[in-house]
N, C-alpha and C positions, 0 to 999 in steps of 0.2 A: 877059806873064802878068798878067791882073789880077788884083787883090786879092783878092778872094777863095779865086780858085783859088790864091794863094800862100801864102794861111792853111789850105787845107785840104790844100797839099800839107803845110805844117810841121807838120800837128796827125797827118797821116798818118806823117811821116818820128819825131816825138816817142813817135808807140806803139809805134813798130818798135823805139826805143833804148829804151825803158820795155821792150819785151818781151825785150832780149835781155838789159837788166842783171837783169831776175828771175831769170831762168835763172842768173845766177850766186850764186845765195843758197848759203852756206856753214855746210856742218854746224857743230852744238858743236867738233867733234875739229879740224875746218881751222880753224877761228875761233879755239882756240888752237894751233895751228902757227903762223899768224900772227902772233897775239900774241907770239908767241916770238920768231920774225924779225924782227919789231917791235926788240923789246926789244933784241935782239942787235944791231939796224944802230943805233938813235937813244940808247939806254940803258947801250951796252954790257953787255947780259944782265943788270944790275943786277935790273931789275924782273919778278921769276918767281912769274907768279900761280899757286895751283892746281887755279883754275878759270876757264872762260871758254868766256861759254853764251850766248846767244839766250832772253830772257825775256819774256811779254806782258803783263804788268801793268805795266810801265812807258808810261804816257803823258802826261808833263811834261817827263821825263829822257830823254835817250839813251842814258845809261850810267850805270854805279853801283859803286861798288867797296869792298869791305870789307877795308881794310888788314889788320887785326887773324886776318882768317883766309885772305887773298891771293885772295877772289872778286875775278871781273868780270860784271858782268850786262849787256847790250847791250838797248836794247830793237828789237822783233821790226821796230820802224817805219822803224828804217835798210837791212831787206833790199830790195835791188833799188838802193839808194842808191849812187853813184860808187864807185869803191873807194878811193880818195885820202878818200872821207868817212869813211867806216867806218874807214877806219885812224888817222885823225886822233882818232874816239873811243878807240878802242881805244889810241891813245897815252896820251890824256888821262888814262884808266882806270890804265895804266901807270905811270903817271907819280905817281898816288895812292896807289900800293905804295910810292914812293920819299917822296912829301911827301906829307900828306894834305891840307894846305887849299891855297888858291887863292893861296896869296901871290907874291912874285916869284921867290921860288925853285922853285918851281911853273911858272910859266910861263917861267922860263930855258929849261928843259930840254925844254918844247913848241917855242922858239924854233930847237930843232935839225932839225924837220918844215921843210920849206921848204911845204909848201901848210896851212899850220895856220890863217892869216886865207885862203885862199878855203876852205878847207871849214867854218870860220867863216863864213864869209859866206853858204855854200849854205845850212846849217841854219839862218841866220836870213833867211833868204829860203822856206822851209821854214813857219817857223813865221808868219811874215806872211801869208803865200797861207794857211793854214789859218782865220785871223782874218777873212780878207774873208767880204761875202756873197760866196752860191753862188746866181749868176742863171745863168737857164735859158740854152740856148747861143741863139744867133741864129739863125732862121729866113732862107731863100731868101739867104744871102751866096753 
């Protein structure tokens, strides 16, 4: 196979995985079911928001959370995103009803997620690829 044809098979086999995690984009209501089940396996239930929604004004954040009245707001740019990723915010989120700043008793309680540094890592591989230029694709490969 040459080169080319093995970047157009990968760029072919990446839309078909692009197309099928959109398909699983989860309502407001699953998104806290989730949360729940979250909560219940990593927090032992401790952390019970009374809200948890899918929001579009968020695009700096991935997530947001308002201890004081137990929101979670996700922003809309994680749907189609891994599910290991989305739940690692959704932790994080969680985890801001229990501690609200970032300190080490904050991230103890992420340390209980075993994929919390890769889906750290995806979303700043995320945000890198957003920062490059955007050159046109290559002609005749």
């Amino acid at each position: 196979m040459s080169e080319a044809e093995e970047q157009r098979w990968v760029s072919v086999m990446l839309d078909k995985l692009a197309a099928q995690e959109s398909k699983r984009v989860l309502g407001d209501s699953e998104l806290t079911e989730r949360a729940e089940r979250l909560s219940a396996q990593y927090f032992d239930g401790r952390a019970r928001p009374t809200s948890v929604r899918w929001v579009t004004n968020q695009n700096t954040r991935w997530g947001s959370c308002t201890p004081s009245e137990g929101s979670i707001r996700l922003s809309h740019r994680l749907q189609g995103m891994p599910e290991y990723v989305v739940d690692y915010v959704l932790l994080h989120e969680l985890a801001h009803l229990l501690v609200p700043g970032h300190g080490p008793r904050f991230w103890r309680l992420l340390e209980a997620y075993p994929r919390t540094e890769r889906a750290r890592g995806y979303l700043e591989g995320v945000v890198a690829a957003d920062r490059l230029p955007h050159l046109p694709a290559a002609r005749g490969e």
